[in-house]
NUKEPA-288219 format. One line per field, with one value per atom (N, C-alpha, C, O): residue in three letters; chain; x, y, z. Coordinates in Angstrom, 3 decimals. Layout:
<atoms>
r: [Ala  ...]
c: [A  ...]
X: [X  ...]
Y: [Y  ...]
Z: [Z  ...]
</atoms>
This chain:
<atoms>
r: [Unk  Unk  Unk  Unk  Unk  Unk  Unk  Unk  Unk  Unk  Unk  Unk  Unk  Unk  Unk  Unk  Unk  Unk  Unk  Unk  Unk  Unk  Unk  Unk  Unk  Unk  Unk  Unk  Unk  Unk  Unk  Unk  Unk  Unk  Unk  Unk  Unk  Unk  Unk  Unk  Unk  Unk  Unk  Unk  Unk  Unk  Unk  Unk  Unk  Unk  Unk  Unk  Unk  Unk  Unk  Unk  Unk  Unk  Unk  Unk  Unk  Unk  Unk  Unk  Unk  Unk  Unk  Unk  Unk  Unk  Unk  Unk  Unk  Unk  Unk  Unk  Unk  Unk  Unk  Unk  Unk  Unk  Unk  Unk  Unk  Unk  Unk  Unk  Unk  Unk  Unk  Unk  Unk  Unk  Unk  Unk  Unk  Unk  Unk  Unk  Unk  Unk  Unk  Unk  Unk  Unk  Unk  Unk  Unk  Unk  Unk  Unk  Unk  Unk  Unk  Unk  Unk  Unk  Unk  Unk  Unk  Unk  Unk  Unk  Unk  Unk  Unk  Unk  Unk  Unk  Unk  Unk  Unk  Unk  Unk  Unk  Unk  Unk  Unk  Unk  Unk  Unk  Unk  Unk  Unk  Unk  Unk  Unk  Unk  Unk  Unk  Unk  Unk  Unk  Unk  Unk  Unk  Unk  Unk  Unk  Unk  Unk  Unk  Unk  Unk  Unk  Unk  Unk  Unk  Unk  Unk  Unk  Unk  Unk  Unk  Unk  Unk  Unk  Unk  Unk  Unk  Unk  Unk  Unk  Unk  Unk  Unk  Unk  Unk  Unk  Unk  Unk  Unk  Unk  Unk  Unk  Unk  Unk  Unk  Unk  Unk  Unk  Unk  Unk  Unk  Unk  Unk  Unk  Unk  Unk  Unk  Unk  Unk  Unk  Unk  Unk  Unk  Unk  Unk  Unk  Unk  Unk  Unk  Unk  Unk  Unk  Unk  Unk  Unk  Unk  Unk  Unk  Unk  Unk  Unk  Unk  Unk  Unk  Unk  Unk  Unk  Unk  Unk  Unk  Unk  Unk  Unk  Unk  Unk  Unk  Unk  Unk  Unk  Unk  Unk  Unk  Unk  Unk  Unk  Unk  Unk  Unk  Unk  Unk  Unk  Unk  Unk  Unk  Unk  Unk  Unk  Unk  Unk  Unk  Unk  Unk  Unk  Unk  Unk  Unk  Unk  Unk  Unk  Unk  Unk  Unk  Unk  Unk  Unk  Unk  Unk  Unk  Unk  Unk  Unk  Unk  Unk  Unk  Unk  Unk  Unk  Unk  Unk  Unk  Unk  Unk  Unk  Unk  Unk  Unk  Unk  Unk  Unk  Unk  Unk  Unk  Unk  Unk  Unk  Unk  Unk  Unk  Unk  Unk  Unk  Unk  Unk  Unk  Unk  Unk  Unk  Unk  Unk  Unk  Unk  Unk  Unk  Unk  Unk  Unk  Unk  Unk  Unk  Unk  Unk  Unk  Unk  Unk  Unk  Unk  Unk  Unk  Unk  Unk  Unk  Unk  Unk  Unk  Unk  Unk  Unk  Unk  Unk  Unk  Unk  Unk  Unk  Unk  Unk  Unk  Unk  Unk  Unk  Unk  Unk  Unk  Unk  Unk  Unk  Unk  Unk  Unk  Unk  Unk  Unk  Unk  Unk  Unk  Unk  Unk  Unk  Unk  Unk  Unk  Unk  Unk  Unk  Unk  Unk  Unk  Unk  Unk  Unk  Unk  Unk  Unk  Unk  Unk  Unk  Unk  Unk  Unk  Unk  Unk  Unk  Unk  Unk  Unk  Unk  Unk  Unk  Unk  Unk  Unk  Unk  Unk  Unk  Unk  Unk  Unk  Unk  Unk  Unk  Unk  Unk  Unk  Unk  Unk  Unk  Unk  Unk  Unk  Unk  Unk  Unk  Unk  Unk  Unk  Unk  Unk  Unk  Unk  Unk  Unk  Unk  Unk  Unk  Unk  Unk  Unk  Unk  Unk  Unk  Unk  Unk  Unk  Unk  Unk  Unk  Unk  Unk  Unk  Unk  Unk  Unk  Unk]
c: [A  A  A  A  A  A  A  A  A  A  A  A  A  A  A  A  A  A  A  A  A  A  A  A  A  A  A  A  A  A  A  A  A  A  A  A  A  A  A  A  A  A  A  A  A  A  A  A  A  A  A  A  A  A  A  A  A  A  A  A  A  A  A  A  A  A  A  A  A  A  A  A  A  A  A  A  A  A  A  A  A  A  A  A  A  A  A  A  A  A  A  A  A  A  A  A  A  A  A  A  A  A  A  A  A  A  A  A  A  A  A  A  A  A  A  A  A  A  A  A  A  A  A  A  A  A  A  A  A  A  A  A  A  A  A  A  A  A  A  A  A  A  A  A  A  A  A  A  A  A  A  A  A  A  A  A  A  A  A  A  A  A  A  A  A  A  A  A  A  A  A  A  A  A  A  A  A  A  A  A  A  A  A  A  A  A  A  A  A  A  A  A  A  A  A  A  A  A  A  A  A  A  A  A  A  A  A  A  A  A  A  A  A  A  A  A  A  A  A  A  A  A  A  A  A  A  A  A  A  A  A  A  A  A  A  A  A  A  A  A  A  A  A  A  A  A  A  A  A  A  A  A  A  A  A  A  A  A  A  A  A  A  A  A  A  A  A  A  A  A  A  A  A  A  A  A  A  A  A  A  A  A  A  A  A  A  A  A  A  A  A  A  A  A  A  A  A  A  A  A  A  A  A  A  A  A  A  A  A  A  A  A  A  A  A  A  A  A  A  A  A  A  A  A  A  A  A  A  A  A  A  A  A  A  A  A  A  A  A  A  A  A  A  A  A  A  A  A  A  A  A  A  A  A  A  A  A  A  A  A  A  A  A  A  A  A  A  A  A  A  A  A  A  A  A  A  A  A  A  A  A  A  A  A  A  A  A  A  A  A  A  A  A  A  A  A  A  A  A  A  A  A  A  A  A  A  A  A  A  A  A  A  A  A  A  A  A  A  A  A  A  A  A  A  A  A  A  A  A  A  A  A  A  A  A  A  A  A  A  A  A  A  A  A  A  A  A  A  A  A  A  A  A  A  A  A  A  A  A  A  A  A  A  A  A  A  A  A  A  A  A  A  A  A  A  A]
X: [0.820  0.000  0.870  0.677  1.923  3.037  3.615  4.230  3.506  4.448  3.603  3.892  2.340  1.007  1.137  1.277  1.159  0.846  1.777  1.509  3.059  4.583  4.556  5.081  3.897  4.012  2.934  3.084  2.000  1.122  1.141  0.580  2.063  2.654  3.767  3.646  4.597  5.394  4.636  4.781  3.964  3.147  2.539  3.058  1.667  1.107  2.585  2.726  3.218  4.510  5.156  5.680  5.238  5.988  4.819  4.956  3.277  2.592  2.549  2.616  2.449  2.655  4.187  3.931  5.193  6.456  6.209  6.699  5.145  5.019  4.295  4.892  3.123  2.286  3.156  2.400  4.133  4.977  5.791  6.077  6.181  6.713  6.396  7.146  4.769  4.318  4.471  4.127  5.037  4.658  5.618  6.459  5.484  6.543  7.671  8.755  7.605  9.071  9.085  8.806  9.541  9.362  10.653  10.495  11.513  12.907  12.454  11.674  12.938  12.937  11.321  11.168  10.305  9.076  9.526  9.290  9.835  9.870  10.815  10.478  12.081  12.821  12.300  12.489  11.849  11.438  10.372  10.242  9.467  8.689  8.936  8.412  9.919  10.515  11.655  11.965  12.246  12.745  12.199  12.747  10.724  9.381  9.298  9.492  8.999  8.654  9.683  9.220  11.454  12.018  11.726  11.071  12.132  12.140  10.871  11.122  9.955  8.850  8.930  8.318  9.592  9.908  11.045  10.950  12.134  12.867  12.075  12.144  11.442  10.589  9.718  9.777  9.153  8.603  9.343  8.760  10.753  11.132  12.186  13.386  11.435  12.178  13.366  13.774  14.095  15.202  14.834  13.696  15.612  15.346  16.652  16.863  17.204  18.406  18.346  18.264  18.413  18.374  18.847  18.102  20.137  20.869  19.643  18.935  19.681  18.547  17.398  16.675  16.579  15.166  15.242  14.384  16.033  16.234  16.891  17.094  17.267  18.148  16.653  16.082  16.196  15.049  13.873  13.301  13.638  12.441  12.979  12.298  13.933  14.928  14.578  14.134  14.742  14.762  13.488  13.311  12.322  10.907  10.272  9.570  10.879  10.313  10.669  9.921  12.420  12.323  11.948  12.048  11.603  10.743  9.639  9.496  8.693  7.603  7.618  6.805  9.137  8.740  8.683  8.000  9.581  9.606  8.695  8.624  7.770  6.777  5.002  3.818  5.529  4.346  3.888  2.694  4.448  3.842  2.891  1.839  2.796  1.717  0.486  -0.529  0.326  -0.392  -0.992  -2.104  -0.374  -0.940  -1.430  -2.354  -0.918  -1.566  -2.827  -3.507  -3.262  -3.849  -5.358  -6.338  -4.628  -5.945  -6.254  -7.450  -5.479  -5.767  -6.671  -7.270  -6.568  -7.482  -8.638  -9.268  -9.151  -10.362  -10.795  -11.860  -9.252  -9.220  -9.875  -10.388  -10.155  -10.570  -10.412  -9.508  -10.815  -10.944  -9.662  -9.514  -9.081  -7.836  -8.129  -7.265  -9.354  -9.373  -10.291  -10.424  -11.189  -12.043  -11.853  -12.619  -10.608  -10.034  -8.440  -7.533  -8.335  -6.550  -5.990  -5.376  -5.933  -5.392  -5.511  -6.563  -4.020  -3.614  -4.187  -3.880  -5.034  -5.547  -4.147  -3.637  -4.119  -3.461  -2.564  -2.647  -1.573  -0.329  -0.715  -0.164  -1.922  -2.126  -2.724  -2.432  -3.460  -3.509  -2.748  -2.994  -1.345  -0.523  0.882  1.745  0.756  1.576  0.820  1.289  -0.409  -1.072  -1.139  -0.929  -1.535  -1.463  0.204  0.546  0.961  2.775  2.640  2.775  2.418  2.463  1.793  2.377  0.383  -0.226  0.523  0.539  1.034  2.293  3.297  3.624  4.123  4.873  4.853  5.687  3.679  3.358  2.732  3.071  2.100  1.945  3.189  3.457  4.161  5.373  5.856  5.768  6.193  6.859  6.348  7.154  5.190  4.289  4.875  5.468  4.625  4.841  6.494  6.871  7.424  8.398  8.930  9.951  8.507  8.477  8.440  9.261  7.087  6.539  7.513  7.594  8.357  9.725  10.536  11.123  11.098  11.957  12.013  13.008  10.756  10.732  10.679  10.858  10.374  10.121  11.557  12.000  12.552  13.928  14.552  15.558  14.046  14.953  14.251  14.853  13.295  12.552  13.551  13.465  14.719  15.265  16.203  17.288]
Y: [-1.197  0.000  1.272  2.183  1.296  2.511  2.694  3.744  1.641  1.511  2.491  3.666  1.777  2.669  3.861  4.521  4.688  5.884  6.859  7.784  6.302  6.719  6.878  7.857  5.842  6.137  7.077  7.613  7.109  7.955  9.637  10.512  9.746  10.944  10.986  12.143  10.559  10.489  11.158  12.279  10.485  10.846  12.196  13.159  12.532  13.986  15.141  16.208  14.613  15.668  15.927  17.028  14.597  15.338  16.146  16.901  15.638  16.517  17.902  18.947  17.652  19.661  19.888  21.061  19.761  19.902  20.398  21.511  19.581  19.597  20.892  21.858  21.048  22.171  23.191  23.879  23.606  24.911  25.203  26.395  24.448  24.789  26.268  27.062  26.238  27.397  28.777  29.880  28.448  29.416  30.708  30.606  32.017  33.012  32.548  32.336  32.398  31.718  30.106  29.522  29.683  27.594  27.267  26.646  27.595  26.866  26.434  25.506  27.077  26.845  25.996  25.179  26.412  25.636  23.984  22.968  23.887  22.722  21.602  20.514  22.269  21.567  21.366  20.279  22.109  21.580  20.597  19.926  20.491  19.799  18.162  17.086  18.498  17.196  16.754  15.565  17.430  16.998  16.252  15.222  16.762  15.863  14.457  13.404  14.635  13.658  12.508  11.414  12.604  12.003  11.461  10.425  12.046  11.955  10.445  9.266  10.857  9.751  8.669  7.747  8.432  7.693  6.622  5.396  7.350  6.336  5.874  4.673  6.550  6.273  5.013  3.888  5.158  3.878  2.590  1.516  2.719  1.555  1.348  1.154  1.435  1.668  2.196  1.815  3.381  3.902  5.462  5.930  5.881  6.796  7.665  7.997  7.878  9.040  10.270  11.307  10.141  11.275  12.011  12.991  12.324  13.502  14.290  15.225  13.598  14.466  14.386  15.084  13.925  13.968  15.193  16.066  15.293  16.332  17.668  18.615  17.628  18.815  19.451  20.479  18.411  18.990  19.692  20.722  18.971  19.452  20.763  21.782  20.790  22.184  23.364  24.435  23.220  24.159  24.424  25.524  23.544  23.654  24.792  25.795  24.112  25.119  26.307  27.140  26.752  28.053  28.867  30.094  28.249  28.347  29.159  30.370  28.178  28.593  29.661  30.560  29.735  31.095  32.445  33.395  32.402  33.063  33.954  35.166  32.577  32.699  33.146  33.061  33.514  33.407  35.017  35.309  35.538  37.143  36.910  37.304  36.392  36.507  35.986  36.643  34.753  34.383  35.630  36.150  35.822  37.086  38.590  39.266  38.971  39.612  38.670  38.854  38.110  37.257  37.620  38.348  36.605  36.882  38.573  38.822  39.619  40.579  41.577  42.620  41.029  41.137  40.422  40.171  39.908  38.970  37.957  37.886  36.952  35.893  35.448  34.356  36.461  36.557  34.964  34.354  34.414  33.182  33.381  34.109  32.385  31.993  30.617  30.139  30.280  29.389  29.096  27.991  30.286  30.892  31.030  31.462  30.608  31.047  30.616  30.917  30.188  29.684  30.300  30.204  31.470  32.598  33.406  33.518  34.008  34.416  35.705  36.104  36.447  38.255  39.593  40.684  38.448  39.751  38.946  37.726  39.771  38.842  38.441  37.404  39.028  38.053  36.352  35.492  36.190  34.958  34.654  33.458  34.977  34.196  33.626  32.782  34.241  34.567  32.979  32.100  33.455  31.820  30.740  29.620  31.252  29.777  28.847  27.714  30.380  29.230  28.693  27.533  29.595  29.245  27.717  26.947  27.364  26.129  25.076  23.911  25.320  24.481  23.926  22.810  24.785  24.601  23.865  23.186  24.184  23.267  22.064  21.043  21.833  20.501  19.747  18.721  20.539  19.675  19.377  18.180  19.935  20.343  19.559  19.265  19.155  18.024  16.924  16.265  16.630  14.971  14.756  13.632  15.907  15.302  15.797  16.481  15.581  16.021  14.275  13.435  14.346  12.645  11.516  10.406  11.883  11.091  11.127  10.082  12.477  12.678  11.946  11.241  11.885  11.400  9.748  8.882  9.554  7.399  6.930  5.803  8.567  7.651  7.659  6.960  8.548  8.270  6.694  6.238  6.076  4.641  3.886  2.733  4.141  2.997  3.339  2.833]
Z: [0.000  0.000  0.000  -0.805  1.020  0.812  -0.464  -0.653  -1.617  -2.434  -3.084  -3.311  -3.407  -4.286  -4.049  -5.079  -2.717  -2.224  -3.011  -3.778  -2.528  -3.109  -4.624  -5.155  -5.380  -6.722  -7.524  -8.622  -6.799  -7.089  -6.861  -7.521  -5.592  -5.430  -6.438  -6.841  -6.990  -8.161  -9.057  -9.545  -9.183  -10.827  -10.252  -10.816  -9.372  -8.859  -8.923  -9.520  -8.318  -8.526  -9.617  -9.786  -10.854  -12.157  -12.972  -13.935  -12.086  -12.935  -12.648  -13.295  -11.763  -10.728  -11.457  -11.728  -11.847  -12.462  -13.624  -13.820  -15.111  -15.827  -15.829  -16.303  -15.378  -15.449  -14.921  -14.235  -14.861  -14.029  -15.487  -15.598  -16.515  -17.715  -18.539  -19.108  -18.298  -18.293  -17.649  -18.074  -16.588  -15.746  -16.049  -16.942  -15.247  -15.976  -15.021  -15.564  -13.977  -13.496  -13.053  -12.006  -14.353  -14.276  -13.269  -12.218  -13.568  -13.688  -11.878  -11.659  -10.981  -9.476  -9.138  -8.229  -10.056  -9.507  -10.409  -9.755  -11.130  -11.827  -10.964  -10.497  -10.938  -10.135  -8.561  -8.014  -8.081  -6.783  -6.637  -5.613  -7.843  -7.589  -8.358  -8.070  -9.392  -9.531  -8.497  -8.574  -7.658  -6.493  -5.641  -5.248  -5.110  -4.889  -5.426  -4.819  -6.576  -7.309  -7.248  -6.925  -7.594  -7.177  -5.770  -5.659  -4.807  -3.309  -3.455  -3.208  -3.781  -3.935  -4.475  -3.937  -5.539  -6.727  -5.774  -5.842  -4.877  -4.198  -2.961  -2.697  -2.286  -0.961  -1.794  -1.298  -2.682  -3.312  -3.253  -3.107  -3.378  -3.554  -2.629  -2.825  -1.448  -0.317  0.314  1.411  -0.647  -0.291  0.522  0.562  0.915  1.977  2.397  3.563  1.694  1.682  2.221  1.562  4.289  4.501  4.361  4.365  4.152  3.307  2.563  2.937  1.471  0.417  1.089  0.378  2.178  2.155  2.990  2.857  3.685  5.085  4.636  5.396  3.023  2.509  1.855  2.218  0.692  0.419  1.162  0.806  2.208  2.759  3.421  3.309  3.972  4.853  3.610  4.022  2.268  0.887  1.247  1.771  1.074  1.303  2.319  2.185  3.364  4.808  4.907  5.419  4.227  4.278  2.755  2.717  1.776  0.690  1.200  1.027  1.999  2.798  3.352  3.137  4.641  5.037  4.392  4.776  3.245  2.256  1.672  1.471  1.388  0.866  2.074  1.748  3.193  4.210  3.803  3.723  3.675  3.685  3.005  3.508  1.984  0.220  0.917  0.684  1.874  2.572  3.744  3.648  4.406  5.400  4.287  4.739  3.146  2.831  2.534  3.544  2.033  1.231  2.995  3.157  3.814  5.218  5.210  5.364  5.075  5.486  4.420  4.682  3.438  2.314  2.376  1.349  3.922  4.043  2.886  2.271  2.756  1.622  1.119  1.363  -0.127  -1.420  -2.220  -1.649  -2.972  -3.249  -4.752  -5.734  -4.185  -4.811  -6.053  -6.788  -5.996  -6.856  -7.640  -8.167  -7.835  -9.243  -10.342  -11.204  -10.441  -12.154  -12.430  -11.654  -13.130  -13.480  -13.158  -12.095  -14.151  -14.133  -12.630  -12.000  -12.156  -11.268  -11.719  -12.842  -10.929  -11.191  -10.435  -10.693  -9.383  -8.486  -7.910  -7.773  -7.527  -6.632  -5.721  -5.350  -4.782  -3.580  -3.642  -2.812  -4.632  -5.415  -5.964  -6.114  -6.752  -7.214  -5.804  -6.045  -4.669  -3.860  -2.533  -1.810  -2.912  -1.981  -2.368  -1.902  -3.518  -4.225  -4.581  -4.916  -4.197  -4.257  -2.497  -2.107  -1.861  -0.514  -0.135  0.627  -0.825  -0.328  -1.306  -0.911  -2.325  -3.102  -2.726  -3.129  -1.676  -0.780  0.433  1.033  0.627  2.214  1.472  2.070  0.606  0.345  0.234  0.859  -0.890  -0.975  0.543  0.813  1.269  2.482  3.537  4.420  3.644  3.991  3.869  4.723  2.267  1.676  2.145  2.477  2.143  2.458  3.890  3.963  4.545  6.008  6.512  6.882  6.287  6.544  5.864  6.390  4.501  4.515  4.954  5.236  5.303  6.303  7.103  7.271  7.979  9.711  9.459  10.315  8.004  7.980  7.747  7.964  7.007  7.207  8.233  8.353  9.333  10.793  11.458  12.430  11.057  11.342  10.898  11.321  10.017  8.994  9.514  9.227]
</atoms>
């Protein structure tokens, strides 16, 4: 069942990778999220390289904090709905919507992180 989970997050992450090709700044979203995607791709088959799981997710979290302001404007603008339309209108929607990107990634590999200190 872990194996499934793992590979299915694979495939969710090169797709979140793929769809960033577009974007006006790909290069750093692409790679991080095929970093993801890797990270998953070995957690599938039971490898667990904390070095990299604990380097990546560290990039992630302060990614995040980085990225927290776009979010607090975002509440203080009594959060306006971020997911009405593809298309980003205003930076405070393009600025949340990287922020909940981040913590998803930052999530999935958090929870690898902590399964390779189990091993």
């Amino acid at each position: 069942m872990k194996k499934f989970i793992f590979l299915l997050l694979t495939a969710i992450f090169l797709v979140f990778a793929y769809l960033q090709l577009n974007d006006v700044d790909p290069v750093h979203w692409t790679l991080g999220y095929l970093a993801v995607a890797i990270s998953c791709g070995l957690a599938a088959f039971g490898k667990y390289p904390k070095w990299w799981l604990w380097t990546i997710t560290a990039i992630f979290g302060i990614w995040m904090l980085i990225a927290l302001p776009g979010v607090i404007d975002w509440e203080q603008q009594g959060f306006p709905d971020i997911a009405g339309e593809m298309k980003a209108s205003t930076p405070v929607i393009e600025n949340s919507r990287e922020f909940f990107g981040l913590l998803i990634a930052f999530v999935v590999m958090l929870v690898m992180a902590l399964a390779s200190r189990k091993r």
